[in-house]
N, C-alpha and C positions, 0 to 999 in steps of 0.2 A: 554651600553656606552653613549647614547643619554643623558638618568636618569642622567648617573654620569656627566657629563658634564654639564650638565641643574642646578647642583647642587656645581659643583662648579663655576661657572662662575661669579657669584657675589665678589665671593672670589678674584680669578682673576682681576675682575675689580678694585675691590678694594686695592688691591695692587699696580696695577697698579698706580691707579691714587696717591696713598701714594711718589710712588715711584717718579712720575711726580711733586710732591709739593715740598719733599723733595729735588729734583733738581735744581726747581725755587728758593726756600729760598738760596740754596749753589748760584745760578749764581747772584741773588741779594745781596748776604752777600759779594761775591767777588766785585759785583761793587760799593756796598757801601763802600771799604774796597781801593778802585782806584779813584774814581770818586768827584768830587765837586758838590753836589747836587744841586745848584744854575744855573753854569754854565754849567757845563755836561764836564770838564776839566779832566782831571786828577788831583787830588790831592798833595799834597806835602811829605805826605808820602808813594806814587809811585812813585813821579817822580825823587827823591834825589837819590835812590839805584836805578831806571830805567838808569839816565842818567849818573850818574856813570859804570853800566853796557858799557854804547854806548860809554863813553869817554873811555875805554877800548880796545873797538877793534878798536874805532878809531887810536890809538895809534898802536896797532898791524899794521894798515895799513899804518902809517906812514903819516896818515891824523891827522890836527885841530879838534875839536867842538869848534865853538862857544856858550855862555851861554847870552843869552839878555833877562833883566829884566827890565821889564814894569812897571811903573808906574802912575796912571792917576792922572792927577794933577788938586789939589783942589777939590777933591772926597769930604771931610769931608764940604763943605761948599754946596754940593747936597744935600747931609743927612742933613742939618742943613737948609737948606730953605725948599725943599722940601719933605722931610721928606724920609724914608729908602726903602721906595718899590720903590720910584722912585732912589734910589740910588741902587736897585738891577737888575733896567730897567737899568741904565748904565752899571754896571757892566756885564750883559749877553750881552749886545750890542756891547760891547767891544770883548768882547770873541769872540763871531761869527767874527768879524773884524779879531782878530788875528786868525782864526783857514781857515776862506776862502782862499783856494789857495794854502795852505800849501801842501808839499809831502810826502805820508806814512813815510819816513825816520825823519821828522821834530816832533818833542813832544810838546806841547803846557799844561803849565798846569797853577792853580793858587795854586800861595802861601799859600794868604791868606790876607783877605781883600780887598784893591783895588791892588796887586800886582799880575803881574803875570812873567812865565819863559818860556823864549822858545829856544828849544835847535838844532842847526842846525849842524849836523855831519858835517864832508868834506868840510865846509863854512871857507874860510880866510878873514881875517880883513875886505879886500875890500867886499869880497860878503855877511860879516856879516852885516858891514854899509849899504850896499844896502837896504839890507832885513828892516831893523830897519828904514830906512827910508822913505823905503814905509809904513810899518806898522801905521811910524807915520801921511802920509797922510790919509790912510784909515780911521784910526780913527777917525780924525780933519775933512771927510769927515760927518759925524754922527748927523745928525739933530733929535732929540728925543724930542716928547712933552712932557713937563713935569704937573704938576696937576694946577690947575687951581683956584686962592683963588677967582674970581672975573668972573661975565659973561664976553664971547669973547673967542677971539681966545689965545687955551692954547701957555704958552711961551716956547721959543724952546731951548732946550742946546744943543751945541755941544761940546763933549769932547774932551780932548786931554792927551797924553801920552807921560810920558820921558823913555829914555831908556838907559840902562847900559848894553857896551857889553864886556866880558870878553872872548878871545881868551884861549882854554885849550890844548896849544900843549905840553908842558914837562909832561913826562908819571910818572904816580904817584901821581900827584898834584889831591889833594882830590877835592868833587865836593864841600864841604861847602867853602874851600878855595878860590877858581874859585870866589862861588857867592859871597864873599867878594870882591871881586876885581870889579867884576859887582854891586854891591850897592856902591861901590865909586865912578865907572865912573855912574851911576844914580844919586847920589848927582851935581856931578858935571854937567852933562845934566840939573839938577833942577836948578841951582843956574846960569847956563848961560842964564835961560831965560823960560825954559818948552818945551816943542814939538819939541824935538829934540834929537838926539843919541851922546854918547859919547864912545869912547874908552879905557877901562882900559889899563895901561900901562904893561907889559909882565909880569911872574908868579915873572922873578928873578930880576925884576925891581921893583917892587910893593910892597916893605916889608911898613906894615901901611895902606897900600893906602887905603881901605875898611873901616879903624878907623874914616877916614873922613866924612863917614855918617852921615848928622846929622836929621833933623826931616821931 
């Protein structure tokens, strides 16, 4: 029995450990499959059918989601002076901003590019604008050096972010519809000034409003 054992036990291991790789690639291929590789977010094709899911039972309960989309403003003129790694240092820096403090129930993800979504179940208007406006402190807190053409002390950016908040209380209303309503009150947070939260106006109020998007 010792023999036979002694004889297979390579085999054994080696199965094992097959078995252990082939688990690592499945739990990597799922997070690459969720995840925004930059920022370590959820992606947007988890979070569309995620929060759809949540605006779901939120509705079962007879509670709101709130949908608030992020935007950093003047990202493209980061990338254009200091070129994209430093536009990727904002980008993560931002993240971490939006994701500190948040509650297991809250979803944080990015869209794509300098945009991001963050979904807060059971939150009404008032406690959506709270959130979004601390957001927008936190962020505008954000001192980051940036690269350095010249000896001295490298120069410092601090970002800031608009935010568009779309209330999803009528049950049924799709989640791409929501984030149209929330890319209008984002336009409209841009065009007031930057660094600051806007309101979309209600699901049966809002016919167009999201068209208003402009660059």
């Amino acid at each position: 029995e010792a023999l036979e054992l002694a004889l297979r036990l390579p085999r054994l291991i080696g199965r094992r450990r097959r078995s252990e790789r082939h688990r690592a690639a499945l739990r990597n291929g799922l997070r690459a499959a969720m995840i925004d590789p930059l920022t370590g977010l959820y992606n947007r094709r988890y979070a569309l059918p995620e929060i759809a899911r949540r605006a779901q039972q939120a509705a079962q309960r007879g509670q709101p989601l709130a949908l608030l989309v992020a935007d950093l403003d003047h990202f493209k003129k980061v990338n254009d002076r200091w070129g994209h790694a430093a536009g990727d240092q904002v980008l993560v820096a931002t993240a971490q901003r939006l994701t500190a403090g948040r509650c297991d129930l809250d979803l944080v993800a990015r869209l794509g590019g300098e945009e991001f979504l963050i979904a807060l179940p059971g939150a009404d208007t008032e406690a959506a604008f709270a959130a979004a406006r601390r957001l927008c402190e936190e962020v505008a807190r954000l001192s980051l050096p940036m690269p350095m053409r010249r000896a001295g002390r490298p120069p410092l950016f601090s970002p800031t972010i608009s935010i568009g908040i779309a209330l999803m209380e009528a049950a049924g209303e799709a989640v791409e519809t929501a984030l149209l309503r929330a890319d209008g009150a984002l336009y409209a947070a841009k065009h007031a000034g930057r660094n600051r939260a806007h309101v979309a106006p209600p699901a049966a109020f809002s016919h167009g409003y999201g068209a208003l998007r402009g660059a």
